[in-house]
N, CA, C and O of each residue as an XYZ file, in Angstrom:
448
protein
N       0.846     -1.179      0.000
C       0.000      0.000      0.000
C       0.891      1.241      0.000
O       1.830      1.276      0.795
N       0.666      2.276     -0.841
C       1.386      3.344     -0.826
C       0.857      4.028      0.249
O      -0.050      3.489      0.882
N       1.506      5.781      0.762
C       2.152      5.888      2.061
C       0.693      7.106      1.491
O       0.411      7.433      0.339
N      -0.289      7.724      3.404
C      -0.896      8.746      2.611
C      -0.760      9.908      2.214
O      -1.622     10.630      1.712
N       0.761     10.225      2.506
C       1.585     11.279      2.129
C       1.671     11.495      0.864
O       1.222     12.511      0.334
N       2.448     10.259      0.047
C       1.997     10.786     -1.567
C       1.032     10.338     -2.220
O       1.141     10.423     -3.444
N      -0.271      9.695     -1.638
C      -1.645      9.581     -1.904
C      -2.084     11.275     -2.186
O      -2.548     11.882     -3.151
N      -1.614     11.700     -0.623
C      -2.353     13.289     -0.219
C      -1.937     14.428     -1.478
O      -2.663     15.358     -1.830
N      -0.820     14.156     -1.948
C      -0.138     15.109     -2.826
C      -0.375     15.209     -4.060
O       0.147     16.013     -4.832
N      -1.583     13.982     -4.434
C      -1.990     14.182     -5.902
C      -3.010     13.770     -5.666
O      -3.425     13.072     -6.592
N      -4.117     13.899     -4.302
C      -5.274     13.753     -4.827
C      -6.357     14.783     -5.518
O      -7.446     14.434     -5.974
N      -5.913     15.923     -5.504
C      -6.388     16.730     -6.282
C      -6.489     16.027     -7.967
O      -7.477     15.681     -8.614
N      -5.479     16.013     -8.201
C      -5.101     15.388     -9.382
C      -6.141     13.999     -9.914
O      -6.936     14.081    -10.851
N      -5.933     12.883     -9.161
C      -6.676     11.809     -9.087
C      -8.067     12.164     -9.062
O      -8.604     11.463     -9.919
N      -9.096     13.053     -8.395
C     -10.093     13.237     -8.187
C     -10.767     13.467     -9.518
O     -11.613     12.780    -10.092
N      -9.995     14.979     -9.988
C     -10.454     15.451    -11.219
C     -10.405     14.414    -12.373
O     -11.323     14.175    -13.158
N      -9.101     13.804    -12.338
C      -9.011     12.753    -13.581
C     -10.509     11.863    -13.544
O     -11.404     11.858    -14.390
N     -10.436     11.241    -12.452
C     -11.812     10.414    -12.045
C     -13.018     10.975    -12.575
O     -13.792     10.392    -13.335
N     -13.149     12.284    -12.076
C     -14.792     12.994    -12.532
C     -14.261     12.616    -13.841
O     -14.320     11.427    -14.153
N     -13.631     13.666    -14.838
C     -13.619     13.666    -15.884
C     -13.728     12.344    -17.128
O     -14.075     12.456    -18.304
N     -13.334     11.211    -16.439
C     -13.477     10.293    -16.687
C     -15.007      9.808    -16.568
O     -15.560      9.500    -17.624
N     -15.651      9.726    -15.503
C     -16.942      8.734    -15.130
C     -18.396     10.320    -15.122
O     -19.545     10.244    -14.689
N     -17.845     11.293    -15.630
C     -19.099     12.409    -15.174
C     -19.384     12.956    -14.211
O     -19.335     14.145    -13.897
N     -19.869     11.611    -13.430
C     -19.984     12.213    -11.886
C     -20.221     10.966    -11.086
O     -20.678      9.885    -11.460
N     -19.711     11.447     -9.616
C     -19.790     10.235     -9.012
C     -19.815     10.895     -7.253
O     -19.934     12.084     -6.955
N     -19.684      9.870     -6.404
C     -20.009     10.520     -5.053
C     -18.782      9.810     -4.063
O     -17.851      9.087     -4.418
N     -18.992     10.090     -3.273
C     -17.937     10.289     -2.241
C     -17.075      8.684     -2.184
O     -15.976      8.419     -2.672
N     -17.974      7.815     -1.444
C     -17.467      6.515     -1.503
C     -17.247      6.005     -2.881
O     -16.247      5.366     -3.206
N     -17.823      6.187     -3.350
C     -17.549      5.144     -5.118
C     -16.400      5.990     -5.437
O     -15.785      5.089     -6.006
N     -15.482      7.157     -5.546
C     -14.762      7.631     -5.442
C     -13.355      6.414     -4.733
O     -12.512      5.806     -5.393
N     -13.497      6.410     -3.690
C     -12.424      5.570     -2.656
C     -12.624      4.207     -2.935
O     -11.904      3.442     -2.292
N     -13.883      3.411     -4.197
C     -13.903      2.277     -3.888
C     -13.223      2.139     -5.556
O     -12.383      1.262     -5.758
N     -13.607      2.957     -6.561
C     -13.203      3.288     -8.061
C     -11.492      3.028     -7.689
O     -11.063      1.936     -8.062
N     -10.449      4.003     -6.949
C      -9.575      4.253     -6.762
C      -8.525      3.252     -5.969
O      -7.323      3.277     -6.229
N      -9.093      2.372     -4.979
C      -9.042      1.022     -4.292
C      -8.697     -0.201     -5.950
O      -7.640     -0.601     -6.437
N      -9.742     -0.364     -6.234
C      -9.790     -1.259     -7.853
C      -8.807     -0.551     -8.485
O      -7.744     -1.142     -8.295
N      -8.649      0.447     -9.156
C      -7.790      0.639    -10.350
C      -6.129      0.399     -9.852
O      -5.215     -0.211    -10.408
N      -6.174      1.038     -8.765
C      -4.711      0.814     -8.352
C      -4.513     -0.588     -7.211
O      -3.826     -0.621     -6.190
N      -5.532     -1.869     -7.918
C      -5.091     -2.944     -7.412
C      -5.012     -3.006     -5.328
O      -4.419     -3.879     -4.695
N      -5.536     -2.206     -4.916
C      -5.573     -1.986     -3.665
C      -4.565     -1.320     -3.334
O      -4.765     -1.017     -2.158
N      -3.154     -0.717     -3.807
C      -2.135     -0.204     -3.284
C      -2.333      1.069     -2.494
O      -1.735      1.541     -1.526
N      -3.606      1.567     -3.385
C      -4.073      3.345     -2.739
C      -5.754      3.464     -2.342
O      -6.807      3.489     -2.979
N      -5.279      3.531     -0.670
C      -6.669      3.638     -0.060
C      -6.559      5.137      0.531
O      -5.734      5.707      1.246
N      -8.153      5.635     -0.293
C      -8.408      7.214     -0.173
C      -9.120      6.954      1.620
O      -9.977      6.104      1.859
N      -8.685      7.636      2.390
C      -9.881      7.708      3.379
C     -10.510      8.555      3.181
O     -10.204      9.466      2.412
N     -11.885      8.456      4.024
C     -12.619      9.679      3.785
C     -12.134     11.183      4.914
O     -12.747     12.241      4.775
N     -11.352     11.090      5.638
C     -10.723     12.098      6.347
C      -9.534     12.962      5.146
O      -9.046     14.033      5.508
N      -9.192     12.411      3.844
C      -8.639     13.102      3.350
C      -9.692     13.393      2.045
O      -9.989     14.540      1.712
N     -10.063     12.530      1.555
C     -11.299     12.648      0.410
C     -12.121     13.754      0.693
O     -12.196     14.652     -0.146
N     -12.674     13.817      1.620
C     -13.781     15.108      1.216
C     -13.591     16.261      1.657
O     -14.546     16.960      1.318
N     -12.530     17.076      2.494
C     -11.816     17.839      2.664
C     -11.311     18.557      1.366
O     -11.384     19.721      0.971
N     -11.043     17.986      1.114
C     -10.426     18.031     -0.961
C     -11.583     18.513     -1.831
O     -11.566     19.637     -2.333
N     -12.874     17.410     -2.057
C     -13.849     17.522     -2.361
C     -14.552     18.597     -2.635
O     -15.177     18.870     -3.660
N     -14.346     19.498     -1.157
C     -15.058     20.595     -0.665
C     -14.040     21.336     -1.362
O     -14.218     21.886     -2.449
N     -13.162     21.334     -0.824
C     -11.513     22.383     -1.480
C     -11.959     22.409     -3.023
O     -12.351     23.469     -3.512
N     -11.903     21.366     -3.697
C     -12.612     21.395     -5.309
C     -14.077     22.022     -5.663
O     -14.564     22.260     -6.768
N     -14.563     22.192     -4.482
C     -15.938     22.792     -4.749
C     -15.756     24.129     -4.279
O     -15.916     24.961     -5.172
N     -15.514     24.527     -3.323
C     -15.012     26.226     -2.996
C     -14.276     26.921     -4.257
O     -14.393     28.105     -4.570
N     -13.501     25.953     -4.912
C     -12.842     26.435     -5.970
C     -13.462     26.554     -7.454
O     -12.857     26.763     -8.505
N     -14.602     26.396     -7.277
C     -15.112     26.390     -8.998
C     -15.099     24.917     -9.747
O     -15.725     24.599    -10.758
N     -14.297     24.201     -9.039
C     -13.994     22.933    -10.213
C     -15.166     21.602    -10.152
O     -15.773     21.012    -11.046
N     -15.156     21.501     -9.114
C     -16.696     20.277     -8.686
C     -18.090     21.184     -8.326
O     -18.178     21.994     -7.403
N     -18.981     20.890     -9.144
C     -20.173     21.224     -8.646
C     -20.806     19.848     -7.616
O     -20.217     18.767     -7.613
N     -21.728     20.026     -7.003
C     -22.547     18.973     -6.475
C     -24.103     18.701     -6.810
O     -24.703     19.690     -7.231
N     -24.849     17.502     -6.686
C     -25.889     17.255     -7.382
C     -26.522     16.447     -5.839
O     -25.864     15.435     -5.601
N     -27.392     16.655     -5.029
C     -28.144     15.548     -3.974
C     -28.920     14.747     -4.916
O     -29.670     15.279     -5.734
N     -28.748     13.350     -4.815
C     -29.972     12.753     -5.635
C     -30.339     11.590     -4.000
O     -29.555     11.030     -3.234
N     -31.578     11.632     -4.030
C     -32.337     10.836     -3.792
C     -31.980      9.182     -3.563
O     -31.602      8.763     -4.657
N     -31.970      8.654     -3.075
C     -31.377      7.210     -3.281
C     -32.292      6.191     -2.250
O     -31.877      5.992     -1.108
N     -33.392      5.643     -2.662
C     -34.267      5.004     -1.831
C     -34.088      5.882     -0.447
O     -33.352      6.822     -0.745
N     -34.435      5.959      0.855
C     -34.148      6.923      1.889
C     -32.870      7.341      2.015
O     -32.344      7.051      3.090
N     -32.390      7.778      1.442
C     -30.992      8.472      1.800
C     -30.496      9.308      0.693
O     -30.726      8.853     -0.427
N     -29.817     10.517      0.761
C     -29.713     11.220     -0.089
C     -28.261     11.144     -0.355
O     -27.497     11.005      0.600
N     -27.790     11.225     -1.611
C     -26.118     10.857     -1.774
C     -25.970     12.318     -2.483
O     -26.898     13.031     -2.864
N     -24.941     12.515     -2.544
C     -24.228     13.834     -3.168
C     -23.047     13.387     -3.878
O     -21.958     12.947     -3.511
N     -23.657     13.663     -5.160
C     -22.582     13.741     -6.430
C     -21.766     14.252     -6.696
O     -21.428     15.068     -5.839
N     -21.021     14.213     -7.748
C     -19.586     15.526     -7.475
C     -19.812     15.198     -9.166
O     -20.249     14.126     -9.583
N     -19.396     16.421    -10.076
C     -18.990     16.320    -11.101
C     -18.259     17.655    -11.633
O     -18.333     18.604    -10.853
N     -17.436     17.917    -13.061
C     -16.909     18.429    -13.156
C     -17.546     20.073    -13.902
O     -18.395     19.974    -14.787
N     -17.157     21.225    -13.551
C     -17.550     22.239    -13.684
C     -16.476     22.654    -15.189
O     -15.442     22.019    -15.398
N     -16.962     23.835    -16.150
C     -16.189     23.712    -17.244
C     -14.448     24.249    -16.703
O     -13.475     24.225    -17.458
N     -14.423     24.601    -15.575
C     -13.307     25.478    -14.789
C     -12.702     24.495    -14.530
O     -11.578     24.474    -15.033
N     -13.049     23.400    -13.772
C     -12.393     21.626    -13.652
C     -11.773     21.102    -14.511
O     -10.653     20.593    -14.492
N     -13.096     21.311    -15.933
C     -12.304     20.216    -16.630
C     -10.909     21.150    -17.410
O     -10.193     20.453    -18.129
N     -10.590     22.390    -17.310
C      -9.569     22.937    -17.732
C      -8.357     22.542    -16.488
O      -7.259     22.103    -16.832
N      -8.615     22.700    -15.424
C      -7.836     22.367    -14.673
C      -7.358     20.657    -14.321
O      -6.387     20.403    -13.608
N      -8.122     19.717    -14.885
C      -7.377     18.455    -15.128
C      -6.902     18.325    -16.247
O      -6.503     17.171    -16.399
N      -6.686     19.203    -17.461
C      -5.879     18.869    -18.246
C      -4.408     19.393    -17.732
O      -3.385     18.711    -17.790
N      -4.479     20.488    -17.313
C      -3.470     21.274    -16.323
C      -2.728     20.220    -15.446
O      -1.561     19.889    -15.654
N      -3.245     19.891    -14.785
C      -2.784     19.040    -13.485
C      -2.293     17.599    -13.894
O      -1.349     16.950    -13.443
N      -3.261     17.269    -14.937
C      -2.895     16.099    -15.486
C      -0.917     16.361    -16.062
O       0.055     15.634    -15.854
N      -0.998     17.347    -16.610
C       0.472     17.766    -17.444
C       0.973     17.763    -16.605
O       1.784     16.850    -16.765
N       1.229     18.464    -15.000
C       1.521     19.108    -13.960
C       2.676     18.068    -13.649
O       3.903     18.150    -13.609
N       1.691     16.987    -13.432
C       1.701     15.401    -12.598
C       2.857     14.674    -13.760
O       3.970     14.382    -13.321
N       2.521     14.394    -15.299
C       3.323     14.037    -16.055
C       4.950     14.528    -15.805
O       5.901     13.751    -15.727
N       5.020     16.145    -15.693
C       6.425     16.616    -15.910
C       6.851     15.913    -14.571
O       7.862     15.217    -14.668
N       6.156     15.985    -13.143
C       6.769     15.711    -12.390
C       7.375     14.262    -11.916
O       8.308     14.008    -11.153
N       6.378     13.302    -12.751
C       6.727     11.891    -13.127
C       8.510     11.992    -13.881
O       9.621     11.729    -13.422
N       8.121     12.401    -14.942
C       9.567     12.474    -15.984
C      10.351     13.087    -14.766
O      11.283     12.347    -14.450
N      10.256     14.195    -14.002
C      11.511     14.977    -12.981
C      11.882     13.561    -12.344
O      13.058     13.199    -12.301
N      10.867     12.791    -11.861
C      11.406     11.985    -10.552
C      12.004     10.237    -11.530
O      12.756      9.358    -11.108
N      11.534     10.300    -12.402
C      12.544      9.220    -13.442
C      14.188      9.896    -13.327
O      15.072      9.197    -12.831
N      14.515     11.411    -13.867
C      15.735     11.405    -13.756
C      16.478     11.317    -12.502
O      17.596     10.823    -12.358
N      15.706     11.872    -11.572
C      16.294     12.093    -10.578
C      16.654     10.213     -9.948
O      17.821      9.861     -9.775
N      15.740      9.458     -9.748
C      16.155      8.384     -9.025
C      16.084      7.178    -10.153
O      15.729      6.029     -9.891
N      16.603      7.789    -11.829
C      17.320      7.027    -12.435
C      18.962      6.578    -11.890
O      19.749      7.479    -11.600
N      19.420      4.945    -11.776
C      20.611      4.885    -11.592
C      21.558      6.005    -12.338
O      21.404      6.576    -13.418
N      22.470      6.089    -11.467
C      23.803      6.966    -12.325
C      24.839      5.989    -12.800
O      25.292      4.922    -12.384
N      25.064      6.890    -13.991
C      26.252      5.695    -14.534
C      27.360      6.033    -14.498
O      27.545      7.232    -14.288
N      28.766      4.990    -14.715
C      29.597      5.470    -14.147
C      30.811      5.528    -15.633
O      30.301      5.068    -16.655
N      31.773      5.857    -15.740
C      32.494      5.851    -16.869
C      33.868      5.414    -16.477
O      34.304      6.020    -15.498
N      34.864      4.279    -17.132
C      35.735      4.484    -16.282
C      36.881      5.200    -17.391
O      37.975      5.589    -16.982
């Protein structure tokens, strides 16, 4: 299982990719979507998930939708047109910083 330190540092990132991907979706199916794709290695809790959520919604990027759900009401999250500019952003963001951390903890070679 990865550590929730660098879970925490790109879930912005992960979230948006997700909406943008599935439309819209809600809090748990979020942490259970994210559980599956990454094979169980990355478990979102909800002490960091919706903190974020909200942070994405204060910010323009997630709107929210209450729907109805036999007695209980669930709250949707999907992406606002301000979002989906900002996961192409973040998406790139995340790429360069992938390629930074290939060179950096690529072996060094040696010459003799």
């Amino acid at each position: 299982m990865l550590s929730n330190e660098l879970t925490k540092g790109t879930l912005q990132t992960i979230i948006l990719k997700l909406l943008a991907e599935e439309q819209k979706m809600y809090g748990y199916e979020i942490t259970q979507h994210v559980k599956s794709i990454s094979e169980g290695k990355m478990i979102l809790t909800e002490g960091a998930l919706y903190p974020t959520l909200h942070k994405l919604e204060k910010n323009g990027l997630v709107r929210t939708q209450q729907v109805m759900i036999g007695k209980r009401m669930r709250k949707y999250y999907s992406l606002t047109a301000k979002g989906k500019k900002a996961n192409v952003n973040k998406l790139a963001e995340f790429q360069e910083f992938i390629n930074a951390m290939h060179l950096i903890l690529k072996p060094k070679t040696t010459t003799s």
